[in-house]
C-alpha positions in Angstrom: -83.3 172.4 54.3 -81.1 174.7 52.6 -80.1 177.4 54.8 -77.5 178.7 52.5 -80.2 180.3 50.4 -81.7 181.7 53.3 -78.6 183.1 54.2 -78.1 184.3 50.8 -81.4 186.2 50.2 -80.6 188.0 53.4 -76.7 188.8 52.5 -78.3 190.5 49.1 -80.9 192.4 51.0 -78.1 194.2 52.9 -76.0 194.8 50.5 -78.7 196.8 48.6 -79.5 198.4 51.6 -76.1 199.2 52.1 -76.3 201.0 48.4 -79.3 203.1 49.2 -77.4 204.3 52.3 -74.6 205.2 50.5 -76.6 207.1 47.9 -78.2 209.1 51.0 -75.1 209.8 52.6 -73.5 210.8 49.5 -76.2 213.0 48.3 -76.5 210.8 45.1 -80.2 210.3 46.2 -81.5 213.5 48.0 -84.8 213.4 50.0 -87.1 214.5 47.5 -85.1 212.1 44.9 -86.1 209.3 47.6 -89.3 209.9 47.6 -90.0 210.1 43.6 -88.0 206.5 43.8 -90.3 205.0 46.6 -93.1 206.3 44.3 -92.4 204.9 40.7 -91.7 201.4 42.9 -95.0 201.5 44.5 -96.9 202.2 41.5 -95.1 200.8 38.7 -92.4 198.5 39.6 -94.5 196.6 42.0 -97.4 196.3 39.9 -95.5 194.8 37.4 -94.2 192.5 39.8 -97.7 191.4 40.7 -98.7 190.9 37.1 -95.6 189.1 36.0 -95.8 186.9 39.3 -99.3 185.9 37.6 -98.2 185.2 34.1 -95.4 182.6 34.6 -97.5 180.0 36.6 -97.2 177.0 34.7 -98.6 174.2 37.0 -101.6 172.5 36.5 -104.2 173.4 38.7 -107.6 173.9 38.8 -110.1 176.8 39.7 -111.5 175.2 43.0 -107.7 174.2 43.6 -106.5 177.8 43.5 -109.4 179.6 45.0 -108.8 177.3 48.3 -105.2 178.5 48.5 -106.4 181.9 48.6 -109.1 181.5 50.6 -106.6 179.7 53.2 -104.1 182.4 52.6 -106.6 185.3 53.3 -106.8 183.0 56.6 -103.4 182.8 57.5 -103.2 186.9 57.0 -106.7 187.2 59.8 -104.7 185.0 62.1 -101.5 187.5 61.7 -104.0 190.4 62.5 -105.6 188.7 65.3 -102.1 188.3 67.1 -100.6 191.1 66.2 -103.1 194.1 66.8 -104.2 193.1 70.6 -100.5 192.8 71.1 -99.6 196.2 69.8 -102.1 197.6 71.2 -100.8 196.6 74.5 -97.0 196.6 73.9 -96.8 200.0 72.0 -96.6 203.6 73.0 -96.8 206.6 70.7 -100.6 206.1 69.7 -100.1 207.4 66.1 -97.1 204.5 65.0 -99.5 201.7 66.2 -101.2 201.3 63.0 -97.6 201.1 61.6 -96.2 198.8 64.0 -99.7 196.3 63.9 -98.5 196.6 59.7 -94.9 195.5 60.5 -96.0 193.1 62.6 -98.6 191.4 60.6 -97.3 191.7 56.5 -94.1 189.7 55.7 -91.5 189.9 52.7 -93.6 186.9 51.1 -92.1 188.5 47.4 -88.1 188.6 47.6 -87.2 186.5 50.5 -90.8 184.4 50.6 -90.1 183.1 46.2 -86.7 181.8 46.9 -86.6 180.1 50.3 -90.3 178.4 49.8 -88.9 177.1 46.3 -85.5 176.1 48.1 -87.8 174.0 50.4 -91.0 172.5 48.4 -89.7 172.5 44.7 -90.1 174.8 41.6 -93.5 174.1 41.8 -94.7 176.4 44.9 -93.8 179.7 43.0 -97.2 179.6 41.9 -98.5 178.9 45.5 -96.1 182.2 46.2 -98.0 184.2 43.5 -101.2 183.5 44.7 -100.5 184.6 47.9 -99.9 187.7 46.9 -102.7 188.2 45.1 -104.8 188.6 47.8 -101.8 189.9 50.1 -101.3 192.6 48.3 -104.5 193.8 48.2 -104.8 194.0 51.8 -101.6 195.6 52.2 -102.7 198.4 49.6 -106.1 198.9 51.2 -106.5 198.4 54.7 -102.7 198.6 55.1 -102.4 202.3 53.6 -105.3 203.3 56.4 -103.5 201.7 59.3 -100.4 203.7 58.0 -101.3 206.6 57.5 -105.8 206.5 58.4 -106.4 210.5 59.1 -107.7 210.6 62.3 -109.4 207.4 62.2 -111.4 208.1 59.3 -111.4 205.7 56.1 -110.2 207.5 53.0 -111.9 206.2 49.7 -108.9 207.3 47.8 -106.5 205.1 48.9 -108.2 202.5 46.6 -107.4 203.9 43.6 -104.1 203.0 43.5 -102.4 201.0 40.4 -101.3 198.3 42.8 -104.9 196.8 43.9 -106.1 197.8 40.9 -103.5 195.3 39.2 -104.4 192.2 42.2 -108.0 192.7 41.4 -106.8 192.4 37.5 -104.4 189.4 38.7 -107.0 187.4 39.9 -108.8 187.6 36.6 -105.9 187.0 34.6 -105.1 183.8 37.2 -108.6 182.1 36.9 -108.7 182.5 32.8 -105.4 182.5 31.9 -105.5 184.5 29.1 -102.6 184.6 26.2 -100.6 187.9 26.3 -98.6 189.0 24.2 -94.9 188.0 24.7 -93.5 192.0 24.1 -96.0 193.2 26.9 -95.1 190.4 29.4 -91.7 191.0 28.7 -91.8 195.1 29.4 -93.7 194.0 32.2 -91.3 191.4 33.8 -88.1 193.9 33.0 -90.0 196.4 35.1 -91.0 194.3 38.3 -87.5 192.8 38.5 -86.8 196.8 39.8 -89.1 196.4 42.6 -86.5 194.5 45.1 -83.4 196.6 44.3 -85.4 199.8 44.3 -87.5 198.9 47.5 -84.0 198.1 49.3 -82.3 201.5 48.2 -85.2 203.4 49.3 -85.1 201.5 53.1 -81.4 202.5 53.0 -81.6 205.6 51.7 -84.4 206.6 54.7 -81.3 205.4 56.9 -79.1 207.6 55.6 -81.3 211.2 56.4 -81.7 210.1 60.1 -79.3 209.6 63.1 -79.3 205.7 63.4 -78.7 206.1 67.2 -82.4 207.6 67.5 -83.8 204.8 64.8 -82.6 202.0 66.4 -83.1 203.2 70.3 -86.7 202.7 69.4 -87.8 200.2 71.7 -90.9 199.1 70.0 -88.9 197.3 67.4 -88.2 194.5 69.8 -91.7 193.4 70.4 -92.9 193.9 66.6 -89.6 191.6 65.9 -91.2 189.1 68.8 -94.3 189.1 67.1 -93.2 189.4 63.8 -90.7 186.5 63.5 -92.2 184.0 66.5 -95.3 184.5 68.1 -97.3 185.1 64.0 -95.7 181.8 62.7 -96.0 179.3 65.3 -99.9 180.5 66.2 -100.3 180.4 62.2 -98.7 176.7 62.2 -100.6 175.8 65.3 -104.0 176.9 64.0 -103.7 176.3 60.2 -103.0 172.4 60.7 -106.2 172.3 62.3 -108.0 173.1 59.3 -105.5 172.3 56.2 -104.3 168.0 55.7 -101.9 168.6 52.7 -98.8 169.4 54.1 -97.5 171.0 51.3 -99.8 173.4 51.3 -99.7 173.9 55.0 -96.1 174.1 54.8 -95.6 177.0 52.4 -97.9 179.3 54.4 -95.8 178.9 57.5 -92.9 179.5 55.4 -94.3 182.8 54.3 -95.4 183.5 57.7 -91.5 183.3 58.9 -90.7 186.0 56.6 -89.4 189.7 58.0 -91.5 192.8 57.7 -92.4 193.5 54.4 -90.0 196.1 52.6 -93.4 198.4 51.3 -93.7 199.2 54.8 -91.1 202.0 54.6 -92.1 202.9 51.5 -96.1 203.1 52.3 -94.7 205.1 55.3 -93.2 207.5 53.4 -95.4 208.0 50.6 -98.6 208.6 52.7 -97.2 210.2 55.9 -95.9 207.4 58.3 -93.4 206.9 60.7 -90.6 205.6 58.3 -87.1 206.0 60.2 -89.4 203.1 62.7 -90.7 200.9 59.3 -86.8 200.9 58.1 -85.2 200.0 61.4 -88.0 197.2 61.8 -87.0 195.8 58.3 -83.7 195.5 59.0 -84.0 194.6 62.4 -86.1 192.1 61.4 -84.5 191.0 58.4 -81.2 190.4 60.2 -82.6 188.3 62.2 -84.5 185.9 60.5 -81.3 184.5 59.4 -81.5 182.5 62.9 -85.5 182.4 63.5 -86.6 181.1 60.0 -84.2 178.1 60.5 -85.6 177.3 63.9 -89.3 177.8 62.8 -89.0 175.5 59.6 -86.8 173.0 61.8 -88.9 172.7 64.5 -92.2 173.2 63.1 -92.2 171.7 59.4 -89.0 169.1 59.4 
């Protein structure tokens, strides 16, 4: 296992935080500038991201093939749920942030940190096992994840699913199953404008940082059980219940991998576009961020090795 390029996904991750902080403090990125960033990455970058993630799978597979990953992939995401909700729901204390905290605990950073350590460990060949995970990932995150963010009193909003990011997984799918030709000038726009999704997503999370008093951010207790569930308790009951059902342990092994990963980054973002807590989203990404540096070692050790 190469923990090098664990260690190295994680060093970049702060040091773009560290930017987007800068930017705050500095007043090179105000608030309202923030916001219009977190926006444009949200609905443009990350679409793109999706799309391209989609259009450079080269490996032979077939249809059954690749509508069983997703099918055990939409799996793996019930079983985060399962674990995480009851546990927040017990562990958490400000009713309005749990639907925040159950999000933290439940989505990972399957694109940045989960493309680069899964390849590191299974081969070029599981980036497309990577992108259709996110298919379906991200369509949870931009449906039912927006309501748990930011759900109005309970109430389900239709509106939250027209955004341009399920919208493009629903396309995604499509574009998987036929593999279509397009033309090389769009997925090139395309893939020059997803590759801003990570740098932009990390200068937002650092640039929320910089408007609040870190003392009061990370004083929040609840980040310690969301990093419990997030980075432990998720993966090993994933691992424990997927190799029940799934023999190829390739395919086994790169869920569990994704499982590992810290809170997803859209979680700050999502927070602040639609309402949520986001000084708690950004001190849970880079609490748990930080530490995955020791816990995603263990878990693949331990569990996969």
């Amino acid at each position: 296992m190469n923990i090098q390029v664990i260690l190295h996904q994680i060093a970049v991750l702060f040091v773009l935080i560290a930017v987007g902080f800068l930017f705050g403090k500095f007043k090179v990125l105000t608030q309202d500038g923030n916001k219009a960033l977190s926006k444009f990455v949200l609905f443009i970058a990350l679409p793109c991201t999706v799309l391209n993630s989609v259009f450079e799978i080269e490996a032979d597979i077939t249809i059954s093939s690749t509508l069983y990953f997703m099918l055990m992939s939409l799996l793996s995401i019930v079983i985060a749920f399962a674990i995480a909700v009851p546990l927040i729901l017990l562990l958490s204390g400000k009713k309005g942030d749990r639907g925040l905290l159950s999000f933290m605990s439940v989505f990972s950073n399957s694109g940045f940190m989960g493309f680069p350590v899964v390849i590191a460990l299974f081969g070029s060949a599981s980036a497309f096992y990577v992108a259709l995970f996110n298919i379906p990932f991200n369509a949870i995150v931009f449906s039912l994840g927006i309501f748990m963010i930011a759900g109005k009193g309970g109430r389900f909003d239709p509106k939250i699913l027209l955004n341009p990011t399920l919208i493009t997984c629903i396309l995604s799918v499509a574009i998987a199953l036929t593999g279509p030709q397009i033309p090389f000038v769009i997925t090139e726009a395309i893939r020059i404008t997803g590759n801003i999704t990570t740098p932009g997503a990390m200068i937002v999370i650092g640039a929320s940082l910089a408007f609040i008093p870190l003392k009061s951010v990370f004083s929040d207790w609840r980040i310690a059980p969301v990093t419990l569930i997030k980075l432990i308790i998720v993966p090993v009951i994933t691992w424990l219940i997927l190799k029940q059902f799934i023999t190829d342990e390739f395919i086994l092994g790169v869920l569990v991998v994704i499982a590992c990963m810290p809170t997803a980054a859209m979680s700050a973002m999502l927070a602040l576009e639609y309402g949520g807590n986001e000084r708690t989203a950004s001190a849970g990404i880079f609490t748990t961020t930080l530490l995955s540096a020791i816990s995603v070692p263990l878990i693949v050790y331990y569990l996969l090795m």
